[in-house]
VEXZARO-837797 format. One record per residue (C-alpha): x, y, z. Coordinates in steps of 0.02 Angstrom, whole numbers, plus 50000, padded with zeros to 5 digits. Example, Ala and Ser with C-alpha at 12.3 -4.5 7.8 and 13.67 -1.06 7.14 Angstrom:
<nodes>
506154977550390506844994750357
</nodes>
This chain:
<nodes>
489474919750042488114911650169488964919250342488384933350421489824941350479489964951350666490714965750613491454975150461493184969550529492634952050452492504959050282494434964250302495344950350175494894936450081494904948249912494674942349744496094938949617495954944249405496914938949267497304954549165497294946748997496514961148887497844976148968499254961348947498744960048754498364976548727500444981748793500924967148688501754955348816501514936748831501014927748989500034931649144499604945449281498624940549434497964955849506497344955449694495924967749713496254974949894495234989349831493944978949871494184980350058493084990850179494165004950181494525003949991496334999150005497634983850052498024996050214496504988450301497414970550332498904980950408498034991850502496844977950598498474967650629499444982750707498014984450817497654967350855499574963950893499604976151019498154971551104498884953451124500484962251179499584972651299500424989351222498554997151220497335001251335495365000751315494845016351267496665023951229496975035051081497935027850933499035040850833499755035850672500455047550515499465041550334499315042250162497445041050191497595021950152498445018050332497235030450403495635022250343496145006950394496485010650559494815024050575493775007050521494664996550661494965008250788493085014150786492464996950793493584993850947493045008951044494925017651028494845036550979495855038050805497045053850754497505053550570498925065550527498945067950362500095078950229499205090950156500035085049996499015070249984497035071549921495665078550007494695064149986495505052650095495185065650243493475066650204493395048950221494205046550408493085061350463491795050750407492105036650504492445045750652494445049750646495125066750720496075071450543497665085450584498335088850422500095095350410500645110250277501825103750156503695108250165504435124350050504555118649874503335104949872501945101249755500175101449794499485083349770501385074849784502055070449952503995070849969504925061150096505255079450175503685078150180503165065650280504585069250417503655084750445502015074250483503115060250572503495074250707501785081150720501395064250742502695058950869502105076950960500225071650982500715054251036501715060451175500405075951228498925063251223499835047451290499465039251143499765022551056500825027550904500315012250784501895017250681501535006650506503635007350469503914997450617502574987450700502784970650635500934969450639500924977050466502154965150392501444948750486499554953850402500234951650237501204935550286499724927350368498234934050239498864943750062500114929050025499204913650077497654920549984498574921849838499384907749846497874897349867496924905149736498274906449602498624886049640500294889549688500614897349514501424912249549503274914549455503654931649539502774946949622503114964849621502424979649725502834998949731503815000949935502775013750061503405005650225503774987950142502524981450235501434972450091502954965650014503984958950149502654949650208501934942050052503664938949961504044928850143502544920050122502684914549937504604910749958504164898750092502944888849973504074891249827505944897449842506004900549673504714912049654505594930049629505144947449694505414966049653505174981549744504464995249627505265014549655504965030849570506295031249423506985046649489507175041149677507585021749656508725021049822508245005549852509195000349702510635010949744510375022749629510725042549669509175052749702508935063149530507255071749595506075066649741504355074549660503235062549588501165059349593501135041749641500525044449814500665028849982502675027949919504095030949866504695042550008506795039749973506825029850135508435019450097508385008850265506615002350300506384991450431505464976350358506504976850210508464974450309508484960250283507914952450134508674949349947507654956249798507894946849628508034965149554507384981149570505844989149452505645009249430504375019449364503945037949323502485046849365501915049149185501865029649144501085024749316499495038849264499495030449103499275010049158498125015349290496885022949160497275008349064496824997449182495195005649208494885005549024495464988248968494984978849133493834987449214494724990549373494655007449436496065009849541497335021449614499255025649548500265011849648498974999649547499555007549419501555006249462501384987349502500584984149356501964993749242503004981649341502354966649303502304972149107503954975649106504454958849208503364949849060504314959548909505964952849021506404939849137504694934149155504164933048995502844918948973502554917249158501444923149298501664939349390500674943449525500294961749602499184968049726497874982449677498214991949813496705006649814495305013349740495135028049604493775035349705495215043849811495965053649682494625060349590495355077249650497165073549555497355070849389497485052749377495905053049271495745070749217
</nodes>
């Protein structure tokens, strides 16, 4: 790189993509995984493209004021992202967080200058795993201090921004850097966000290239299956949200599940075999694409998105 760039901001995108030969050899599958390292991005996670197009888009749309305060509900990922762009753009930040998710990721807003509420989680739940009860609880915290503050709510399930970052950066990048060899991509659903807008953006290039949402076995509603249990460690998804916005309207070429357990497992795989130390949807999307390459796909290229960094769950027992 020879540019000096004018801010962090300018760092957002433009990650690089791995082939995952020794993990695809070592599960004993045949063809190829391209993994997009969006780990790699200021805020350690693909949520930095969303949250700098949710901002920008309402700044071109005039839905946010200098100096106004943006509210938004988080993972941590979404939170970052928005505490890295929102800082840089002079716009107070409020993270409200599950307590559910790790502590890390609240460390890491405070940090960069984010107000962080955190939100207890609802009877029954398990520390470390965030249920889609949940995250209603934090929705109406956060829906409460966007009203009391007159705040922006940058509301990741339904600004398009999110979406439209992934349509105009993730899937063009890969597509250019793969050389339009890309036979089908699968990603684990938060708000659908990453995967509407890259499967839009590869389908436009290539119609025939073929896309799966990933679920939690146990919660696949997506797929139409009934909700067996809602607990499980893979954190940024999976909430049981049947009827997400950016998904409506679009047709899947199947649907991919997988447990807790197994996720854990390829992500300290991953780190192991490839040298990628990332977080449990990493883990997920790669299961996916294994099991796409024992299947349908076998032979071909699957490409998934490495969606955030290890460093964030050093608390949990992804690598305990």
């Amino acid at each position: 790189m020879t540019t000096v760039m004018a801010s962090i901001l300018d760092a957002i995108g433009n990650t690089p993509v791995v082939r995952l030969d020794r993990l695809v050899a070592h599960y004993g599958c045949e063809g190829t995984i391209l993994a997009k390292l969006d780990l790699l991005n200021p805020g350690f996670s693909k949520k930095d493209r969303a949250a700098l197009g949710v901002i920008e888009a309402a700044e071109r749309d005039g839905l946010l004021s200098p100096g106004q305060t943006v509210v938004e509900l988080t993972s941590g990922n979404m939170g970052t992202g928005l505490a890295i762009v929102c800082g840089i753009k002079g716009y107070p930040f409020v993270a409200v967080m599950s307590k559910g998710n790790s502590p890390e990721r609240a460390r890491m807003m405070t940090a960069l200058g984010a107000e962080v509420v955190l939100v207890d989680q609802t009877p029954g739940s398990k520390p470390g795993e965030v249920s889609g009860a949940d995250l209603a609880e934090v929705d109406c915290v956060a829906t409460e201090l966007t009203r009391a503050r007159g705040a922006f709510r940058a509301d990741q399930f339904q600004r398009t921004g999110n979406p439209d970052a992934h349509e105009q950066s993730t899937g063009p990048e890969l597509w250019a850097q793969s050389g339009g060899k890309i036979d089908a991509l699968c990603d684990f659903v938060g708000s659908g966000g990453t995967l509407a807008g890259t499967a839009t953006y590869l389908r436009r290039q290539n119609p025939h290239v073929k896309c799966y949402p990933i679920e939690p076995t146990a919660a696949a509603v997506l797929a139409g299956k009934d909700v067996v249990s809602a607990d499980h460690p893979i954190q940024g998804g999976g909430y049981v949200m049947p009827d997400l916005a950016f998904l409506r309207d679009m047709a899947w070429d199947g649907y991919l599940q997988v447990d807790g357990a197994t996720a854990r497992q390829v992500t300290r795989d991953l780190a192991r075999y490839e040298g990628i130390f990332a977080g449990f949807s990493a883990g997920a999307n790669v299961n996916g694409a294994l099991e796409l390459l024992k299947g349908p796909h076998r032979g071909e290229t699957v490409a998934v998105i490495i969606c955030d960094s290890g460093l964030k769950y050093l608390s949990t027992d992804l690598f305990a």
